[in-house]
C-alpha positions in Angstrom: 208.1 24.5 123.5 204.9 24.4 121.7 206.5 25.5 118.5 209.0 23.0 118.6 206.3 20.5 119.1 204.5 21.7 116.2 207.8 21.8 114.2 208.6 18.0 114.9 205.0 17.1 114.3 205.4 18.7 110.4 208.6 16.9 109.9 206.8 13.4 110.7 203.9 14.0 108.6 205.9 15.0 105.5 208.1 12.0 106.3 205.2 9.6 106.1 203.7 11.1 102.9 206.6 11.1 101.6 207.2 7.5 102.9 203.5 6.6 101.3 203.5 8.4 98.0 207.4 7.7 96.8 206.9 4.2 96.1 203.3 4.1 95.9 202.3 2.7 92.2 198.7 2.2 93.1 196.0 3.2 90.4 192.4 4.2 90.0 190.8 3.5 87.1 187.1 5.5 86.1 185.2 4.1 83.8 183.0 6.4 81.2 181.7 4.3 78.8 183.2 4.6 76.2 186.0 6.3 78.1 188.4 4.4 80.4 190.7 7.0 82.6 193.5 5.6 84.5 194.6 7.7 87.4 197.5 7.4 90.1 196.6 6.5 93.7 198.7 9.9 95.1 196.9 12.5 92.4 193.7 11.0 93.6 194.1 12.1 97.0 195.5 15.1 96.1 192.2 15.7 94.2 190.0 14.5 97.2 192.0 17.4 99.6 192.2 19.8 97.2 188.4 19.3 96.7 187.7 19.1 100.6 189.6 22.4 100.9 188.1 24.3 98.0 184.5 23.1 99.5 185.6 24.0 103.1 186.5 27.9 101.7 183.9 28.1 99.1 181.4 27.4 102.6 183.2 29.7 104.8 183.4 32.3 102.6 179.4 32.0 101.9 178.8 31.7 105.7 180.7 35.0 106.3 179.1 36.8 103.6 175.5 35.6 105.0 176.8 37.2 108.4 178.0 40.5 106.8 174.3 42.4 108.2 174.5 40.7 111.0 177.9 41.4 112.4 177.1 45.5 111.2 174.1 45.1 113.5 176.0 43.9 116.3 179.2 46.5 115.7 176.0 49.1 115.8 174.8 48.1 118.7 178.1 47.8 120.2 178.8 51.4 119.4 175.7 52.3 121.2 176.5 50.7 124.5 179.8 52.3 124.5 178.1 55.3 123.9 176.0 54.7 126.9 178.7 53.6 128.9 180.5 56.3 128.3 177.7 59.1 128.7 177.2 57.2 132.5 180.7 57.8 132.8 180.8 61.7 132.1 177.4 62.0 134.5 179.7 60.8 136.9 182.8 62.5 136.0 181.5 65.9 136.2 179.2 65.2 138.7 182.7 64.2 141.0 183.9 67.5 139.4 180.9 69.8 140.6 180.1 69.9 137.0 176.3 69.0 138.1 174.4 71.0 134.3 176.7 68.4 132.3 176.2 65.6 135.1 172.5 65.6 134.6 172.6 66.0 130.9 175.4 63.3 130.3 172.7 60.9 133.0 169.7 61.7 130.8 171.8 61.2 127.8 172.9 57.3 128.6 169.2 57.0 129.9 168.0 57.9 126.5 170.6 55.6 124.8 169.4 52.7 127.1 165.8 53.6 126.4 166.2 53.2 122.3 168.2 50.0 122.7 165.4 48.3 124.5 162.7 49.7 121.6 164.9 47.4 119.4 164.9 44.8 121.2 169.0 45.0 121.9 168.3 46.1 125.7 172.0 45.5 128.2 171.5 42.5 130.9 172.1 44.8 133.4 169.3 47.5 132.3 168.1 48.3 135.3 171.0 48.4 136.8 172.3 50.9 134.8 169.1 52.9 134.7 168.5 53.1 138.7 172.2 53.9 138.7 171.8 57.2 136.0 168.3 58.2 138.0 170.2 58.4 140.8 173.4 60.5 139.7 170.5 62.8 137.9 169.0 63.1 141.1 172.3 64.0 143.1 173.0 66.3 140.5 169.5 68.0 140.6 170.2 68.0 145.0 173.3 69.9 144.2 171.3 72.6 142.2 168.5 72.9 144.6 166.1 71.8 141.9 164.0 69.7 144.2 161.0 68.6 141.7 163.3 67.1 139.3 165.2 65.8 142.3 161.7 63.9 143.6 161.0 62.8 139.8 164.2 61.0 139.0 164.5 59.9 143.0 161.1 58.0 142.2 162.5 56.1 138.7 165.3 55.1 140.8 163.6 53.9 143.4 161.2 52.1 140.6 163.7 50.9 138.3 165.9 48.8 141.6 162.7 47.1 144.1 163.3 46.3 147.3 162.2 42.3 146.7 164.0 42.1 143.3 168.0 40.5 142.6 170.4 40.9 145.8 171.9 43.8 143.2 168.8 45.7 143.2 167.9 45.4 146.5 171.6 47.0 147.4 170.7 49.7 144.9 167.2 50.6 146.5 169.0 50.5 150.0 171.7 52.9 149.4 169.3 55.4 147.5 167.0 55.4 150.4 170.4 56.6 152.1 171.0 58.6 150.2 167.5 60.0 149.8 167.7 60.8 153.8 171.0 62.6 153.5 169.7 64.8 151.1 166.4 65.1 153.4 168.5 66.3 156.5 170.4 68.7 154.1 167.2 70.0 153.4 166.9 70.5 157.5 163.7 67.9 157.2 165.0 65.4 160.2 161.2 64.1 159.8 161.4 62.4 156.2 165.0 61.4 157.2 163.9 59.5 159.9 161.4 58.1 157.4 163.7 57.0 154.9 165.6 55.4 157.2 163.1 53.4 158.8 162.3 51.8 155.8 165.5 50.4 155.3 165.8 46.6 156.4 167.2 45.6 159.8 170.7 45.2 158.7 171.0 47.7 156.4 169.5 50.3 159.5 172.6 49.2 161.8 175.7 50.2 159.1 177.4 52.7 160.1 176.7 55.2 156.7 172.9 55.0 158.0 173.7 55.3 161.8 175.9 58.5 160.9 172.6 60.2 159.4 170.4 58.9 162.1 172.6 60.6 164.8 172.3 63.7 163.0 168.6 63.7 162.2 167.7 62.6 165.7 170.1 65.6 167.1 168.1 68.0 164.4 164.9 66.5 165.8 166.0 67.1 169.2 165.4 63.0 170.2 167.8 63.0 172.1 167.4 59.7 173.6 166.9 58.2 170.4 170.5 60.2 169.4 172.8 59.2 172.3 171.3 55.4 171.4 172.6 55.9 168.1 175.9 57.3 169.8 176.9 54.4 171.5 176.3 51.8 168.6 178.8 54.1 166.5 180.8 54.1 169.3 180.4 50.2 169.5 181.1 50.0 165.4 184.4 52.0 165.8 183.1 55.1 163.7 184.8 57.7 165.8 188.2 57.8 167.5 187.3 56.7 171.3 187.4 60.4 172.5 185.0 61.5 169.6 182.8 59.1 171.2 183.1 59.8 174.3 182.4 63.2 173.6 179.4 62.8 171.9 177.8 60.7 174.2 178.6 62.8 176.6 177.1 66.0 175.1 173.7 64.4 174.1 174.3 62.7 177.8 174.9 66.0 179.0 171.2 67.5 177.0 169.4 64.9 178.3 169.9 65.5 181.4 169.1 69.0 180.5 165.9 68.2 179.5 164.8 67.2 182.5 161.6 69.2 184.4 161.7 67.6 187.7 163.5 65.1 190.1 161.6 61.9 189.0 162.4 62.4 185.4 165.6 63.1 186.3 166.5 60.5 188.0 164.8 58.0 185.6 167.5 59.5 183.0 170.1 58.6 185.1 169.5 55.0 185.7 168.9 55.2 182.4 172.9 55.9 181.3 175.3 53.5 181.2 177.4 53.0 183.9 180.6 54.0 181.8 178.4 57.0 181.5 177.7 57.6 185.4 181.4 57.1 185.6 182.4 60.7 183.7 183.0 63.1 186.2 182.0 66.2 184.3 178.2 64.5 183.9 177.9 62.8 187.4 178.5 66.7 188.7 176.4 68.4 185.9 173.6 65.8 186.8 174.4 66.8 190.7 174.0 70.2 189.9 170.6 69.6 187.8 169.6 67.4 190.7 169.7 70.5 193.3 168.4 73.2 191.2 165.2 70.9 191.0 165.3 71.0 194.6 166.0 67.2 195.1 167.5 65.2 197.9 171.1 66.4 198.9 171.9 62.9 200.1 170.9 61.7 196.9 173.1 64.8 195.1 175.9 63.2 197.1 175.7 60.1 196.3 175.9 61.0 192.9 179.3 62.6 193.4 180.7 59.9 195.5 182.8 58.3 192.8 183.9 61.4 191.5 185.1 62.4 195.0 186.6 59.1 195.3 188.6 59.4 192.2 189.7 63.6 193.3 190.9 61.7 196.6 192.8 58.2 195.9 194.0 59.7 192.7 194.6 63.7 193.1 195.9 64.0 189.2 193.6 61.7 187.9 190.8 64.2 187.5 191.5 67.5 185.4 191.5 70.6 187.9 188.2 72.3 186.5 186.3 68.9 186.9 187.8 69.2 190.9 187.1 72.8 191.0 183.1 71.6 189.9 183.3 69.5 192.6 184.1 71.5 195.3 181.5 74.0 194.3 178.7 71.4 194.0 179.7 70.3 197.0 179.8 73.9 198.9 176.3 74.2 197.9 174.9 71.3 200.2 177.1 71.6 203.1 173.9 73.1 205.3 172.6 69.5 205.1 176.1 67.7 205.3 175.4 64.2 207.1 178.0 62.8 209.5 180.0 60.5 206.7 180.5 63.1 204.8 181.9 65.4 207.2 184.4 62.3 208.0 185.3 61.9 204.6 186.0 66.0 204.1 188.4 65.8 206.8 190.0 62.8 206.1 190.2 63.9 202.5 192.1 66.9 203.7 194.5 65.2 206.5 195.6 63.0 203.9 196.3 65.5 201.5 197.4 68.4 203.7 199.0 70.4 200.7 195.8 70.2 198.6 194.0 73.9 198.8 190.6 72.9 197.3 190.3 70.0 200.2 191.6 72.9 202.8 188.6 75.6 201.4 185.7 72.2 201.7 187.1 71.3 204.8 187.1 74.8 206.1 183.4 75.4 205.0 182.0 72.2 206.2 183.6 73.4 209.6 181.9 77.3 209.4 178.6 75.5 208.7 179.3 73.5 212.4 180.0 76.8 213.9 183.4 75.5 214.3 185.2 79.1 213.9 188.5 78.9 214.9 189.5 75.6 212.7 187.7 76.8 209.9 189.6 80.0 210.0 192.9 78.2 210.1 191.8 76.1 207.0 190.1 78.9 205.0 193.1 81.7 205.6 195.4 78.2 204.7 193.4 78.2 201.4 193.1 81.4 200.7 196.9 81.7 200.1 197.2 78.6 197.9 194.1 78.7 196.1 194.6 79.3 192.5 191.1 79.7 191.4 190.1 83.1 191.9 185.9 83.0 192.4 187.5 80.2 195.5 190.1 82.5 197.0 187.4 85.5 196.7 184.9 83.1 198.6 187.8 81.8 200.9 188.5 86.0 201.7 184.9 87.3 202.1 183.7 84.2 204.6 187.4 85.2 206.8 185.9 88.9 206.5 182.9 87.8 208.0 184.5 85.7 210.6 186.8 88.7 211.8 183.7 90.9 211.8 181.9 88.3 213.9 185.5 89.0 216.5 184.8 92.5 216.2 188.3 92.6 214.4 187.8 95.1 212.1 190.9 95.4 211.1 191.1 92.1 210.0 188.1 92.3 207.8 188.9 95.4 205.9 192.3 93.3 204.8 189.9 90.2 204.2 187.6 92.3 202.2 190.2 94.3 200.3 192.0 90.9 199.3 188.3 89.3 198.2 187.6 92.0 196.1 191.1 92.0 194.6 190.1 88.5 193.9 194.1 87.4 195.4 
């Protein structure tokens, strides 16, 4: 369309010169004395355009000969920043390549480039930029050969060459080598100075996820666990592990924590101190039961703890995986010489409701021996000993029926109970 334009456009202008100069019998007459020169209106303006054009060339042509050194010192310095450009390229290439010799060569190389085009005074916009961003693939590089000193050195120009108050760019550069300057210190197995690192990183750039990754694991090689399970649960928050990734992390530093606990106070301080999501697993409400008696604390309070657990074993009986019910029981067993009236009701309602269910019969048929109630808690306890399917339970169901017959002076009895409890069917 533009062509055609263009096309049309020629055709009027040659129509309307050829309109002006057919019948144009104009002159121009030049006086010399004692010359007189008679020209035609058309060849003058012909001579004024060819003039203007000869003038217009004759300038051009001097203006791009002037520019001749010029333009070979730009095409020079243009080949130098391609040079540079490329050399930045090839540190990073062979850096992604495992190539880390040629890596930190091809990084000192562009930074040496860089260096002589800002002695003559041709230095890039984004100098610094560029420089902070070689120091820093030098430095990986260096990580990768365990050449810590030269690591530190060019670790230092980076962090020099991209301050933490300078352009948004540069403060984005001095954040992720910090980041990067604490991954390499928990590589080195120093969760110290990567605790360090990271703490010098602004509010907002602490809370993303790259820095709360290598937080979790320096406070784990620390052994803050605290600090660790908080980190935990904001990843878990942020969506950087699948849900059951989470959950299982939380509830392994969960799960240390409560470890770490010397006595019931501190124990119970870490508890109220989980979240109630937390309180809620069933494998760390009975490992904190568990913790809770072997410190010698309150049995009341070791029950209450597994109330909701026993809740859920009861109203839902598939809802909580068999080893987690097996845990139960046992934790249970252990504090049934201080079993408190409720509790006792709740066993044997438990275990009317669910007649079928063996662990419930075993409980129920301990809770009974502890009354000195012998003859029901030998119906349950034989009952569970042939349905049980977890052998240290059937063994214990066996040996307390041996022990009951012997008490009968049915000896008989026994030797079977004793046979089949050390059978362990």
């Amino acid at each position: 369309m533009r062509a055609a334009l263009w096309l049309l456009a020629l055709f009027g202008v040659a129509v309307a010169a050829a309109l002006f100069a057919g019948n144009n019998q104009g002159t121009v007459t030049l006086y010399w004395p004692p010359y007189r020169i008679d020209l035609s209106l058309n060849m003058v303006v012909l001579l004024l355009v060819g003039s203007f054009v000869t003038i217009y060339a004759a300038l051009r042509a001097l203006t791009a000969l002037l520019e001749l050194p010029h333009q070979a010192r730009r095409w020079r310095v243009q080949q130098k920043e391609r040079a540079m450009h490329g050399a930045l390229l090839d540190a990073l290439t062979h850096m992604l390549g495992g190539r880390f010799i040629r890596s930190r060569k091809a990084a000192v190389a562009a930074l040496s480039q860089e260096h002589a085009l800002e002695a003559g005074g041709d230095a890039v916009p984004h100098g610094k930029q560029l420089r902070a961003l070689a120091h820093m693939i030098a430095a990986e590089s260096s990580h990768a050969l365990q050449d810590s000193p030269t690591r530190e050195r060019h670790l230092q120009d980076a962090l020099q060459e991209a301050p933490m108050r300078g352009t948004v760019n540069e403060q984005e550069m001095h954040e992720g080598t910090q980041m990067r300057a604490a991954r390499w210190s928990l590589d080195d197995r120093d969760a110290g100075a990567a605790l360090d690192r990271l703490a010098a990183l602004p509010q907002g750039a602490a809370r993303r996820t790259l820095a709360l990754r290598i937080k979790l694991k320096a406070t784990r090689l620390a052994r803050q666990t605290q600090e660790a399970l908080d980190t935990a649960r904001l990843l878990g928050k942020h969506r950087a592990f699948s849900p059951a990734a989470a959950q299982s992390i939380v509830r392994g530093l969960a799960t240390e924590l409560i470890n770490s606990a010397h006595d019931t106070a501190q124990l119970q301080q870490i508890w109220l101190s989980l979240e109630t999501s937390e309180r809620n697993m069933p494998e760390l409400a009975i490992h904190a039961a568990q913790r809770l008696a072997t410190l010698g604390g309150d049995a009341t309070q070791v029950r209450s703890w597994l109330l909701p657990v026993w809740e859920r074993m009861v109203d839902l009986p598939n809802a909580l995986p068999e080893h987690h019910a097996l845990k139960l029981v046992r934790a249970l067993e252990s504090g049934l010489d201080a079993l408190d009236g409720p509790w006792l009701v709740r066993i044997e309602s438990a275990q009317q409701a669910n007649p079928r269910d063996a662990r419930l019969q075993y409980l129920a048929g301990m809770a009974c021996l502890k009354r000195q109630l012998w003859g029901k808690a030998q119906q349950l306890l034989t009952q569970a000993a042939h349905q049980l399917s977890d052998a240290p339970l059937r063994a214990s169901a066996w040996r307390h029926l041996a022990e009951l017959a012997e008490q009968r002076g049915d000896q008989g009895t026994a030797a079977t109970a004793w046979k089949q409890a050390a059978l362990g069917r």
